[in-house]
Biopython code that builds the backbone (N, CA, C, O; Angstrom):
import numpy as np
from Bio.PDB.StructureBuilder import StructureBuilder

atoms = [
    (1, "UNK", "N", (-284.189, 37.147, 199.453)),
    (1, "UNK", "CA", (-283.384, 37.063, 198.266)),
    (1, "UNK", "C", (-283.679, 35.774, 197.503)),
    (1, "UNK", "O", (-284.047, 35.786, 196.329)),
    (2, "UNK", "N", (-283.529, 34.817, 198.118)),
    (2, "UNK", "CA", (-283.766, 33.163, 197.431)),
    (2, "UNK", "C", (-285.471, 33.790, 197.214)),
    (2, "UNK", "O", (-285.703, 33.070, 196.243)),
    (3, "UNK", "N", (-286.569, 34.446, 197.370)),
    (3, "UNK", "CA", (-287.521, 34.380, 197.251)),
    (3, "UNK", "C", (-287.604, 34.970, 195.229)),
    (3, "UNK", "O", (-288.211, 34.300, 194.394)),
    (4, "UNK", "N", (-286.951, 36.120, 194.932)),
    (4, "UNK", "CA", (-286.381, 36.520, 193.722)),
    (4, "UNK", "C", (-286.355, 34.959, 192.666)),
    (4, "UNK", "O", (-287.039, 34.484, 191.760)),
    (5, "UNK", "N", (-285.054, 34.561, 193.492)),
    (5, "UNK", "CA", (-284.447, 33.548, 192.715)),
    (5, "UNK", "C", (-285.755, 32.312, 192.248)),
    (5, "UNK", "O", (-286.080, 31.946, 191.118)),
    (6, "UNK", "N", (-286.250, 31.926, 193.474)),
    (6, "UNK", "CA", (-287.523, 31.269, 193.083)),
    (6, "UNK", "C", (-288.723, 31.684, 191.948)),
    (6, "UNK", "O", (-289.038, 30.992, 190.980)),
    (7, "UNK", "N", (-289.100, 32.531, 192.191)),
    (7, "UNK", "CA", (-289.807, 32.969, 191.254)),
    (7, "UNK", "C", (-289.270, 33.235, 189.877)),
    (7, "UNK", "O", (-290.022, 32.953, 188.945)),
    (8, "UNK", "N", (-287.872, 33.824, 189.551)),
    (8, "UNK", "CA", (-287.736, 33.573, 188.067)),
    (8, "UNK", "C", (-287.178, 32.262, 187.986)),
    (8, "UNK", "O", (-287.280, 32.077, 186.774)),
    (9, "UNK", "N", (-286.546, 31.002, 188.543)),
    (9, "UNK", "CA", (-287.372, 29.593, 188.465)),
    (9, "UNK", "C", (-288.510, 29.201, 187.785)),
    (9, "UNK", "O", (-288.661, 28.359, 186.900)),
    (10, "UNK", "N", (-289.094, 29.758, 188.201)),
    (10, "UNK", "CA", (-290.474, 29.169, 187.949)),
    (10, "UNK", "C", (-291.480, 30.167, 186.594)),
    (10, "UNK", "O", (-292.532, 29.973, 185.986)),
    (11, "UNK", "N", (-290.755, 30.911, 186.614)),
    (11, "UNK", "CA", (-291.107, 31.840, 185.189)),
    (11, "UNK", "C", (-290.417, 31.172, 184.098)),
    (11, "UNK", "O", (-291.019, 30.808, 183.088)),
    (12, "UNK", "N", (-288.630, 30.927, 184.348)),
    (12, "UNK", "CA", (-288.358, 30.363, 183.083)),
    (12, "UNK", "C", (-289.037, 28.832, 182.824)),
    (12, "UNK", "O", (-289.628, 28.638, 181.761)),
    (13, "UNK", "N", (-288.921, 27.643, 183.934)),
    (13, "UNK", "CA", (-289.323, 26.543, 183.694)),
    (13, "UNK", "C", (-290.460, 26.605, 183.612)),
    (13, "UNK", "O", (-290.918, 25.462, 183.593)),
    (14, "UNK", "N", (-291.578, 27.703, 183.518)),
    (14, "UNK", "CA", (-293.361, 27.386, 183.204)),
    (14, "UNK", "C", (-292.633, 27.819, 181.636)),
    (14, "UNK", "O", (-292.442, 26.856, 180.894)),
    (15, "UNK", "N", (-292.286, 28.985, 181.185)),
    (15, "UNK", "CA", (-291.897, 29.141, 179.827)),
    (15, "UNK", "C", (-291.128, 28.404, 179.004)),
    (15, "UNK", "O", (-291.426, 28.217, 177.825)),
    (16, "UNK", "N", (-290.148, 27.961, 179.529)),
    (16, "UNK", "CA", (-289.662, 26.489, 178.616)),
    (16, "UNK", "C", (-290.651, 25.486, 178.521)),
    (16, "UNK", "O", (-290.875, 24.789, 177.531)),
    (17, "UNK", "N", (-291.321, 25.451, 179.785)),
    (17, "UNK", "CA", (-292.434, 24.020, 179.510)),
    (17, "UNK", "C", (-293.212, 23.953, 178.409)),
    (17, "UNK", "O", (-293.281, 22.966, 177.676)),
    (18, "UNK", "N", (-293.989, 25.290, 178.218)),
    (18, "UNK", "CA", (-294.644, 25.905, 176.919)),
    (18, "UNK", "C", (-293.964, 25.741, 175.833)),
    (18, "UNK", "O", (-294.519, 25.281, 174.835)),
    (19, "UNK", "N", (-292.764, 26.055, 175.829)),
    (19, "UNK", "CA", (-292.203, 26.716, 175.003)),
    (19, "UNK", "C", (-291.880, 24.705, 174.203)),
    (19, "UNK", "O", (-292.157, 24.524, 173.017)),
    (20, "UNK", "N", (-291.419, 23.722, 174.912)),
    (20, "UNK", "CA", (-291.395, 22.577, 174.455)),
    (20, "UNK", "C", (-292.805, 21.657, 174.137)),
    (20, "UNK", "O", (-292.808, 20.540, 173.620)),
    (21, "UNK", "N", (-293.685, 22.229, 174.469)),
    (21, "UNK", "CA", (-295.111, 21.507, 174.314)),
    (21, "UNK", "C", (-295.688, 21.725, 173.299)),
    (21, "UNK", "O", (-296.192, 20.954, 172.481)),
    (22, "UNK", "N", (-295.620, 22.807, 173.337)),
    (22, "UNK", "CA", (-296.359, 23.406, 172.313)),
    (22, "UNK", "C", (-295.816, 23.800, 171.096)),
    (22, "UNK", "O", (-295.134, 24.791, 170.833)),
    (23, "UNK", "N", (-296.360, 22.544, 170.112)),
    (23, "UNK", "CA", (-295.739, 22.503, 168.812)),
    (23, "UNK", "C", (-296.542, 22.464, 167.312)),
    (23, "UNK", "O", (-296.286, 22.182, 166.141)),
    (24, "UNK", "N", (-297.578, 22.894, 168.059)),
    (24, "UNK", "CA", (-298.728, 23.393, 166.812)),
    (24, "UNK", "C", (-298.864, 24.595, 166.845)),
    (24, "UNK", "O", (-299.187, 24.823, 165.680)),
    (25, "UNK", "N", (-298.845, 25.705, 167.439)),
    (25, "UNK", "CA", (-298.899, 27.041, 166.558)),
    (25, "UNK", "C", (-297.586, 27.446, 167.084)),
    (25, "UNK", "O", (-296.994, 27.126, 168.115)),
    (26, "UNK", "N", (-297.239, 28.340, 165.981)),
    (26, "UNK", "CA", (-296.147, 29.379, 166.071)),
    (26, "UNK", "C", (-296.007, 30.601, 167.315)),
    (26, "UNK", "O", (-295.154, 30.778, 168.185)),
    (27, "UNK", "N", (-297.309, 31.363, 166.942)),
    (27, "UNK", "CA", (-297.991, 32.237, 168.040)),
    (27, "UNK", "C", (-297.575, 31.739, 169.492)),
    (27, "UNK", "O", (-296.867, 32.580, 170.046)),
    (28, "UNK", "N", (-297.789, 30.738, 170.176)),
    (28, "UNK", "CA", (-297.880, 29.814, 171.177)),
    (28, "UNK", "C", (-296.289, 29.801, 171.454)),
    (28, "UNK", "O", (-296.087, 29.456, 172.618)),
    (29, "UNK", "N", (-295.451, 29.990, 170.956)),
    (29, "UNK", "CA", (-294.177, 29.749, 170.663)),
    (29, "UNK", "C", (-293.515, 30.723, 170.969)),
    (29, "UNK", "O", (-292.645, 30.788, 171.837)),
    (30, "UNK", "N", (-294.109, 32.007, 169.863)),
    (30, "UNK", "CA", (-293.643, 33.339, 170.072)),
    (30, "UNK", "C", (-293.719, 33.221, 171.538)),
    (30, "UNK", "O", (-292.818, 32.653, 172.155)),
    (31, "UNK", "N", (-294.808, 33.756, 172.166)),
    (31, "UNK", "CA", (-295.603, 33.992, 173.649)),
    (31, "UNK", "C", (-294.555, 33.712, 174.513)),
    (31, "UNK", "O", (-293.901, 34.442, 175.258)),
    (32, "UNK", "N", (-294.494, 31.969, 174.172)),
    (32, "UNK", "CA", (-294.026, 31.466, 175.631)),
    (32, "UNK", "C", (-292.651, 32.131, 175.214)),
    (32, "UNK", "O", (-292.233, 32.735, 176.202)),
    (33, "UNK", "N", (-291.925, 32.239, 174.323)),
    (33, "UNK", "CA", (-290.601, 33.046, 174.579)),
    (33, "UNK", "C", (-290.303, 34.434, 175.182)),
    (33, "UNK", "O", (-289.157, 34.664, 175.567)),
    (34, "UNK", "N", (-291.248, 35.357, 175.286)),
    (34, "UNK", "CA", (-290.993, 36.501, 174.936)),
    (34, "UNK", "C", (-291.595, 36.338, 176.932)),
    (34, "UNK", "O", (-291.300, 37.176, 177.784)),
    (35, "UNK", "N", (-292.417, 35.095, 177.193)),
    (35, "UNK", "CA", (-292.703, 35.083, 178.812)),
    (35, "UNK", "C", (-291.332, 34.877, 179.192)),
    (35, "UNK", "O", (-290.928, 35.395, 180.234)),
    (36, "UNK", "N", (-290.599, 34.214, 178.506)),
    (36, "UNK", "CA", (-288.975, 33.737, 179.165)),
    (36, "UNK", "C", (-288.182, 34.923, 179.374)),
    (36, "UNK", "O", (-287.433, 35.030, 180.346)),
    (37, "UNK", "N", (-288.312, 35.777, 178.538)),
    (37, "UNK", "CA", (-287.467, 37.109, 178.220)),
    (37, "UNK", "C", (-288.078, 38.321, 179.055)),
    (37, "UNK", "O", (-287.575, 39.439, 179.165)),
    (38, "UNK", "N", (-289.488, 37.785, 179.724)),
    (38, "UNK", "CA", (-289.952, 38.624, 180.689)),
    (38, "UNK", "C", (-289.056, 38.440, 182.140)),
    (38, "UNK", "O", (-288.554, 39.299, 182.864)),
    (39, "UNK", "N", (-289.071, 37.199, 182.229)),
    (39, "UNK", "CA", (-288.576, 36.769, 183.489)),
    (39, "UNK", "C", (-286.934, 36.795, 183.736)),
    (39, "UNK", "O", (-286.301, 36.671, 184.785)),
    (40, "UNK", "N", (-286.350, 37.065, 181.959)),
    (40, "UNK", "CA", (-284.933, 37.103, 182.352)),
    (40, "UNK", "C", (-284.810, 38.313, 182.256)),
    (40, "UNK", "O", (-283.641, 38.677, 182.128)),
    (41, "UNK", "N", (-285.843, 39.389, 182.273)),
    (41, "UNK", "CA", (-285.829, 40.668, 182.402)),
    (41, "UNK", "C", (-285.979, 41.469, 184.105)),
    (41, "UNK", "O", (-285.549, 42.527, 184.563)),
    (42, "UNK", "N", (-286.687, 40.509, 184.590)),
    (42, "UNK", "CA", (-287.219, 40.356, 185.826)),
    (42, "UNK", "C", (-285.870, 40.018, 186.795)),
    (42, "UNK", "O", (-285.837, 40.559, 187.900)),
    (43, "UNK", "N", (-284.972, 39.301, 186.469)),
    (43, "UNK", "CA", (-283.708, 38.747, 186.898)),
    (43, "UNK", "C", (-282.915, 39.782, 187.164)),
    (43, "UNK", "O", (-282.698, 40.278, 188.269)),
    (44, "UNK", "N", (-282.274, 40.255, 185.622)),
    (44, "UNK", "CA", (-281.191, 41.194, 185.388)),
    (44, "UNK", "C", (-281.601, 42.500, 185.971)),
    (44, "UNK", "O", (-280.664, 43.270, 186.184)),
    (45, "UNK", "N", (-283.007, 42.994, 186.332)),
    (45, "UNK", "CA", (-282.855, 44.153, 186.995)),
    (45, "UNK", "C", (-282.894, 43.881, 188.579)),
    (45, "UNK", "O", (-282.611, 44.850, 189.284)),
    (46, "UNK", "N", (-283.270, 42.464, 189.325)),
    (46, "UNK", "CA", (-283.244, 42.730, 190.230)),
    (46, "UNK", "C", (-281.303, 42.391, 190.643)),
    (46, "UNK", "O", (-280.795, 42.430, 191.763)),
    (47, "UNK", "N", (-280.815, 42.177, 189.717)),
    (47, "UNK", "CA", (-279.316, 41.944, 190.034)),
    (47, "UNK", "C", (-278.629, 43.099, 189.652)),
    (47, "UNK", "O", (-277.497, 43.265, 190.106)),
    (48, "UNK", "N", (-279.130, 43.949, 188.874)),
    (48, "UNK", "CA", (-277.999, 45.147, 188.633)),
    (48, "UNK", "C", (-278.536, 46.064, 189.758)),
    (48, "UNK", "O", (-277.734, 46.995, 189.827)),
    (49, "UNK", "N", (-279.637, 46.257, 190.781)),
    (49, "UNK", "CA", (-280.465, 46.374, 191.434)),
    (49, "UNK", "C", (-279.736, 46.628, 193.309)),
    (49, "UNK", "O", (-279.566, 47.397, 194.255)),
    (50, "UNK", "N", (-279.560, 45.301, 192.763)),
    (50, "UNK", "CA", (-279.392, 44.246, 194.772)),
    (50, "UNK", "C", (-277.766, 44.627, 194.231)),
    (50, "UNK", "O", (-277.603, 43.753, 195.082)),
    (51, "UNK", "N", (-276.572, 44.994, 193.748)),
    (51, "UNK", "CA", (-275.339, 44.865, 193.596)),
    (51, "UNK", "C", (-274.750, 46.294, 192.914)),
    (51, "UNK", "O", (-273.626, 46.602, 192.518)),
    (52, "UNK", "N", (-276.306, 47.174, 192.973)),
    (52, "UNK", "CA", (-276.079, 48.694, 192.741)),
    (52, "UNK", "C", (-274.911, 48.911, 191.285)),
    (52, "UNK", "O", (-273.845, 49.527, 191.284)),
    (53, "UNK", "N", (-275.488, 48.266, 190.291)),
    (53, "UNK", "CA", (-274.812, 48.515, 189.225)),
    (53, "UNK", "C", (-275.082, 49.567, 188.317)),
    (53, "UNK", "O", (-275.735, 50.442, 188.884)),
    (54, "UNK", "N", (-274.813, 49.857, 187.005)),
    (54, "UNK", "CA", (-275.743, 50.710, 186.226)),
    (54, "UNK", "C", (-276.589, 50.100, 185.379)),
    (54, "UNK", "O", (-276.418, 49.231, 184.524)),
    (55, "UNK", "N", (-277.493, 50.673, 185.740)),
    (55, "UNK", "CA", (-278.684, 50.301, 185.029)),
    (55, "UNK", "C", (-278.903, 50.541, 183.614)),
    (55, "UNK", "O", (-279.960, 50.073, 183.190)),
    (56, "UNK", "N", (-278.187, 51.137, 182.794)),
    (56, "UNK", "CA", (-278.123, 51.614, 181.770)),
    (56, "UNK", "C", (-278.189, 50.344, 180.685)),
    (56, "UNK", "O", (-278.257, 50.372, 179.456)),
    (57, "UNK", "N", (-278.159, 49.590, 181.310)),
    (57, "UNK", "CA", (-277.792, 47.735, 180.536)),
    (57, "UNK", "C", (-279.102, 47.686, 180.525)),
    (57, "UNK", "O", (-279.329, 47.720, 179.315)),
    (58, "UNK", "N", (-280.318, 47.618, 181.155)),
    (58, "UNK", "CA", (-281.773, 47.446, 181.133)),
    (58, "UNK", "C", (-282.271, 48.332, 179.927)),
    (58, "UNK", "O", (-282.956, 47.904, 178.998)),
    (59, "UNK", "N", (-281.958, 49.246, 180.032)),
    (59, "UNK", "CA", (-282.274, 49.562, 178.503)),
    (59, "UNK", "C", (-281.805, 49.272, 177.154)),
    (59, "UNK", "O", (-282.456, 49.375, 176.114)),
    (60, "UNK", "N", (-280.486, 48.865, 177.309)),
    (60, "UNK", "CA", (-280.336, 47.989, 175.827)),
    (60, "UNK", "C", (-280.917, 46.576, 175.980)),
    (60, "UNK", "O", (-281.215, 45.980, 174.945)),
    (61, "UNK", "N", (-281.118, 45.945, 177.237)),
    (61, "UNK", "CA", (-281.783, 44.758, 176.908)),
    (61, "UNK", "C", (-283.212, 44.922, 176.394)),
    (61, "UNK", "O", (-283.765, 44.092, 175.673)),
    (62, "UNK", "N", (-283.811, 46.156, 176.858)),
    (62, "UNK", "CA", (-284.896, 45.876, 176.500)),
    (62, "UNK", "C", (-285.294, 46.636, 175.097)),
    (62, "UNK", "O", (-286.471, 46.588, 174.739)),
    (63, "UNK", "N", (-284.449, 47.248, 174.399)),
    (63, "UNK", "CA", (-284.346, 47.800, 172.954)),
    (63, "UNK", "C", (-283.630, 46.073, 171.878)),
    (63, "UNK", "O", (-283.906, 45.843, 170.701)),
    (64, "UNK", "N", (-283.044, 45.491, 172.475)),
    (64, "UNK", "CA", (-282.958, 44.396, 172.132)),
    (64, "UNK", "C", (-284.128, 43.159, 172.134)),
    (64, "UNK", "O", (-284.228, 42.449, 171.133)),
    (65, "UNK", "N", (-284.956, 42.954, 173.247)),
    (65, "UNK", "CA", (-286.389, 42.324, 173.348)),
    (65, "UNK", "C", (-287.139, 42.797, 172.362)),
    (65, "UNK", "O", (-287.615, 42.041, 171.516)),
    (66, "UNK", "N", (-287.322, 44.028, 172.354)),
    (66, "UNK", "CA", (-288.676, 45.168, 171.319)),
    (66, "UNK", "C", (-288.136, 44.623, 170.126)),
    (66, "UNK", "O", (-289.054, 44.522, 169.311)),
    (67, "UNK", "N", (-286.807, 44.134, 169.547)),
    (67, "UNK", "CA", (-286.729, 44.287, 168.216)),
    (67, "UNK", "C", (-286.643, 42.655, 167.935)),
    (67, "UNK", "O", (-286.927, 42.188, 166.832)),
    (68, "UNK", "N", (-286.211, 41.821, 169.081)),
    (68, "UNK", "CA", (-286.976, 40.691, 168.875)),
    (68, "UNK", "C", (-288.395, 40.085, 168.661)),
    (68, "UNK", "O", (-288.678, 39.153, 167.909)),
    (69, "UNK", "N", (-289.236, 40.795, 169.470)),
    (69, "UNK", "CA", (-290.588, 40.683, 169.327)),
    (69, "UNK", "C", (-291.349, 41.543, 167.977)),
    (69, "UNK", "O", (-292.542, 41.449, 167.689)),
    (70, "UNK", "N", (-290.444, 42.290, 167.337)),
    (70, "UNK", "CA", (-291.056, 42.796, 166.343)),
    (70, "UNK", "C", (-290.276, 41.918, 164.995)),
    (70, "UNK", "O", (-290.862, 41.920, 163.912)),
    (71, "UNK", "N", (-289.242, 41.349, 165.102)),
    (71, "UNK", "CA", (-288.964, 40.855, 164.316)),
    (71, "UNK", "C", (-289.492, 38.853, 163.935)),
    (71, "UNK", "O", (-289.347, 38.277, 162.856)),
    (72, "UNK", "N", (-290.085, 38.255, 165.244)),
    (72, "UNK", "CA", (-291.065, 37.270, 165.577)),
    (72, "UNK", "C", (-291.952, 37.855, 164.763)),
    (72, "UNK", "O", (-291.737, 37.470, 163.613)),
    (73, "UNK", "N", (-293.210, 38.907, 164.841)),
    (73, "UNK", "CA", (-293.998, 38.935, 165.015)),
    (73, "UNK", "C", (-294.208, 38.996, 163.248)),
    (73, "UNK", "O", (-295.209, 38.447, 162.786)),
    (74, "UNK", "N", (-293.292, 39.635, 162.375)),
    (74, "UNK", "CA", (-292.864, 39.831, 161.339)),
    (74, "UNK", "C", (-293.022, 38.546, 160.413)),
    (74, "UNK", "O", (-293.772, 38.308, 159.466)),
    (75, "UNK", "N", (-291.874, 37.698, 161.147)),
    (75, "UNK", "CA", (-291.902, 36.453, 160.511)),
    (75, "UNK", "C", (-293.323, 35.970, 160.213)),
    (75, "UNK", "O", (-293.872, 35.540, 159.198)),
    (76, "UNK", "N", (-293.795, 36.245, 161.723)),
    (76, "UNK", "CA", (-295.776, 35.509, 161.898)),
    (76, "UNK", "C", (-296.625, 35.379, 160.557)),
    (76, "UNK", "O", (-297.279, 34.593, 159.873)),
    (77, "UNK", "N", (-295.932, 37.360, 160.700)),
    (77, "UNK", "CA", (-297.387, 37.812, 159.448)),
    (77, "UNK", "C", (-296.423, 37.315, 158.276)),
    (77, "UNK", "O", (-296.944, 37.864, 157.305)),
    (78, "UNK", "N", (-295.593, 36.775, 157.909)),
    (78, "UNK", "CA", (-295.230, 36.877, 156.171)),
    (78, "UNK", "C", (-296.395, 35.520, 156.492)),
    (78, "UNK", "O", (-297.512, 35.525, 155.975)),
    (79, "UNK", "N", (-295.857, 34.253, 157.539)),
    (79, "UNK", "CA", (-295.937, 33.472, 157.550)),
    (79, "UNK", "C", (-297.192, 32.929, 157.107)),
    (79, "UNK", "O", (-297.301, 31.999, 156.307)),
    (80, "UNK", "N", (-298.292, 33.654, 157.755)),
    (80, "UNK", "CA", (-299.420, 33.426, 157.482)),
    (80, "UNK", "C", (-300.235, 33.823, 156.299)),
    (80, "UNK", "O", (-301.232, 33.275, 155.829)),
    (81, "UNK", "N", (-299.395, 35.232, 155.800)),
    (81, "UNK", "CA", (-300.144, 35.752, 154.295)),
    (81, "UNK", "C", (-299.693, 34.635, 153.510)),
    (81, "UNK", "O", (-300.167, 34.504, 152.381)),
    (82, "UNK", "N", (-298.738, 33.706, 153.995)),
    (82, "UNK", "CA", (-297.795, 33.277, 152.469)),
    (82, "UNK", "C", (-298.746, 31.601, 152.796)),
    (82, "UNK", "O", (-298.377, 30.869, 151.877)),
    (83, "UNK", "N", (-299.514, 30.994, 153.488)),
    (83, "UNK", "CA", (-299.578, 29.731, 153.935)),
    (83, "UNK", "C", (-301.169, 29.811, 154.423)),
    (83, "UNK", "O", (-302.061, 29.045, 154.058)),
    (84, "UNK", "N", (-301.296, 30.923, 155.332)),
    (84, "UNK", "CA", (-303.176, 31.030, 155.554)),
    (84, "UNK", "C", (-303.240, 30.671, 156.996)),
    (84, "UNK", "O", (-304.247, 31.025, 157.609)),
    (85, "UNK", "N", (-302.318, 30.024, 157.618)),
    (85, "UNK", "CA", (-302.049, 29.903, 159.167)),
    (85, "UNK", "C", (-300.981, 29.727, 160.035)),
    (85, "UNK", "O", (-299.875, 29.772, 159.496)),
    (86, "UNK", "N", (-301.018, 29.505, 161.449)),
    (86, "UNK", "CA", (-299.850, 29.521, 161.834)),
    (86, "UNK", "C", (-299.238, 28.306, 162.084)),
    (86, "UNK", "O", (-298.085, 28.295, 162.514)),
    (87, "UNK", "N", (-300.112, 26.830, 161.787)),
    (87, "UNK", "CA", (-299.328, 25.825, 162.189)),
    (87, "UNK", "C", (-298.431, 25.204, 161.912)),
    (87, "UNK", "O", (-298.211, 24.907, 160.737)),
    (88, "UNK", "N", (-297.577, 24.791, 163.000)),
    (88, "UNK", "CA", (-296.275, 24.174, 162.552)),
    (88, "UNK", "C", (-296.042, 23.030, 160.955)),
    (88, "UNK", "O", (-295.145, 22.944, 160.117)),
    (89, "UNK", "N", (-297.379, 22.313, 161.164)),
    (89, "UNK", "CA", (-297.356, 20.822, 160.566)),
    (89, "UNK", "C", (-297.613, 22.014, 159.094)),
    (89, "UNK", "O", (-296.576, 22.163, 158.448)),
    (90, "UNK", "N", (-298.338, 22.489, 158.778)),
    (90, "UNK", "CA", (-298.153, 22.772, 157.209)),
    (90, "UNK", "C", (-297.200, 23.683, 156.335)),
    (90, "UNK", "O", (-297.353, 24.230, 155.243)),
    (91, "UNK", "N", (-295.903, 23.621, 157.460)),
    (91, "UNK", "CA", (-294.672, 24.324, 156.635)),
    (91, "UNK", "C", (-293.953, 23.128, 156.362)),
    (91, "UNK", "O", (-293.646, 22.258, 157.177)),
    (92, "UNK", "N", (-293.653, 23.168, 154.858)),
    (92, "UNK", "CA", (-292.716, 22.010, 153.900)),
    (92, "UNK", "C", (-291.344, 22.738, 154.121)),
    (92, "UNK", "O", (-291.262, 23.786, 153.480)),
    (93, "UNK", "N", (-290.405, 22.467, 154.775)),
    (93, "UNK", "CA", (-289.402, 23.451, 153.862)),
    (93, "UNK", "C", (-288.786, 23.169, 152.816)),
    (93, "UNK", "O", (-288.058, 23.948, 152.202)),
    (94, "UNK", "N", (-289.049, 21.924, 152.497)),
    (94, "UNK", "CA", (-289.012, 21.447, 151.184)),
    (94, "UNK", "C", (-289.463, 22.305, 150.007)),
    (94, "UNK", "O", (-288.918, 22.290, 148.904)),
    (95, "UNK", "N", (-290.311, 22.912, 150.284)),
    (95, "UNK", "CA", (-290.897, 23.614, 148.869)),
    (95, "UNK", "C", (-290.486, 24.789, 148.597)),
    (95, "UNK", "O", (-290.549, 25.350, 147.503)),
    (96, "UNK", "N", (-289.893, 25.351, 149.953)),
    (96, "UNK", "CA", (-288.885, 26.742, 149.519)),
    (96, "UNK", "C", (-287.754, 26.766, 148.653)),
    (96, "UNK", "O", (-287.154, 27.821, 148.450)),
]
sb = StructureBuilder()
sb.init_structure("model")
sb.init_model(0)
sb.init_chain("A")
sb.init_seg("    ")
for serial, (resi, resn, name, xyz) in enumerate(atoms, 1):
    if name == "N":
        sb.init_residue(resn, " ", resi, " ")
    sb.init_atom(name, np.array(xyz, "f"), 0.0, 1.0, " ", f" {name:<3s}", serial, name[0])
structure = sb.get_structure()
């Protein structure tokens, strides 16, 4: 059981690590989040799982993820038609 627990440990803190380092592309950003949302996906089923709950919650979480990652991915592309790339340093928000 602690073997579970360890491993999404170490899924969220490699994905936060990313997720704070990395502050030049956007992309890089997306990623490491959506690795976090793997692993808190990885969590919640082995707990509704091990405590015989309904599972029926795994599927709105993960109709909730899909529309996060499509709505990231969204932002990406305005981001880049409107600017030419994804890095952090050449958004002003000043100029909006």
């Amino acid at each position: 059981m602690s073997m579970y627990y360890t491993l999404f440990m170490i899924i969220m803190t490699s994905g936060l690590l990313v997720f704070c380092s990395m502050r030049k592309h956007i992309l890089l950003t997306l990623l490491s989040l959506e690795f976090m949302v793997l692993g808190l996906y990885f969590m919640f089923f082995y707990f509704l799982f091990n405590y015989e709950m309904m599972t029926y919650f795994i599927l709105v979480f993960l109709t909730f993820t899909v529309c996060e990652g499509a709505l990231g991915l969204g932002v990406l592309v305005s981001l880049i038609r409107s600017h030419g790339n994804d890095y952090v340093s050449s958004l002003s928000f000043m100029s909006w």
